[in-house]
N, C-alpha and C positions, 0 to 999 in steps of 0.2 A: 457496436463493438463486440467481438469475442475471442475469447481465452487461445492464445496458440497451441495447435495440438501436440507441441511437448511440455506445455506446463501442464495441461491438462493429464498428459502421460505422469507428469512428474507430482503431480497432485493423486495421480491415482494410487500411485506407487510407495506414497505416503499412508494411505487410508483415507485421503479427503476427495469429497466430490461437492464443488463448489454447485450451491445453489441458485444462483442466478447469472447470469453474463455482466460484466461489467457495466457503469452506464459516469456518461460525463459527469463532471462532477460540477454542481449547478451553485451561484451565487449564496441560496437557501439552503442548501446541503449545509454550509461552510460557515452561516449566519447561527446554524442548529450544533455547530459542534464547537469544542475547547480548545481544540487542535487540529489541524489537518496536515499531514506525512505527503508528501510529492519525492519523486522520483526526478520529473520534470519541471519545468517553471508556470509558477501556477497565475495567469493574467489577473493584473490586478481586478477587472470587473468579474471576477468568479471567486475572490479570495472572502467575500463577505466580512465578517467582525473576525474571523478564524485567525488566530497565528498560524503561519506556516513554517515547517519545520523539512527541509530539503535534506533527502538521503542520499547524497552522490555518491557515486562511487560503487555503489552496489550493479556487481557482476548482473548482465542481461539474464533473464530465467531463459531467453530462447535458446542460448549459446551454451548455456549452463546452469543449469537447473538446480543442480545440488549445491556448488555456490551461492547463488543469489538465496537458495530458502536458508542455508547458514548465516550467510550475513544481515536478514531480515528476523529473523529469528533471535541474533543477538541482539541488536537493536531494540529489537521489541522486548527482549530481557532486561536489557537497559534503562527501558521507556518506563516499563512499570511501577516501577519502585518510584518514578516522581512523580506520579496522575494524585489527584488526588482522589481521596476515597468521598462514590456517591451513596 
């Protein structure tokens, strides 16, 4: 998998420069964490013990870059406040 060259542009543009390329998201990934965030639908033989929690709606970054980092952004302003503390 890798980054498309306008998010990449729009990560740049930001100050971020992602350090590694994406990678599938594996049964163990999903077993190791408390949450997992999808975009798309996540099969059930990769969702491991994780809850998953589906963000539709959010604007493509390919199409629209400063959309989708807004509305991800809010979210994740949102998200914070219920995690708990490790």
């Amino acid at each position: 998998m890798s980054i498309p060259v306008t998010i990449l542009d729009g990560l740049a543009l930001d100050g971020l420069d992602p350090a590694n390329s994406p990678t599938a998201l594996a049964a163990s990934d999903a077993n190791n964490a408390s949450k997992v965030l999808a975009f798309d639908a996540v099969p059930d033989e990769l969702r491991g013990g994780a809850a998953v929690t589906y963000w539709s709606g959010v604007p493509l970054g390919i199409t629209d870059y400063e959309a989708a980092r807004d509305e991800i952004v809010r979210r994740i302003d949102d998200l914070l406040p219920t995690l708990p503390a490790e």
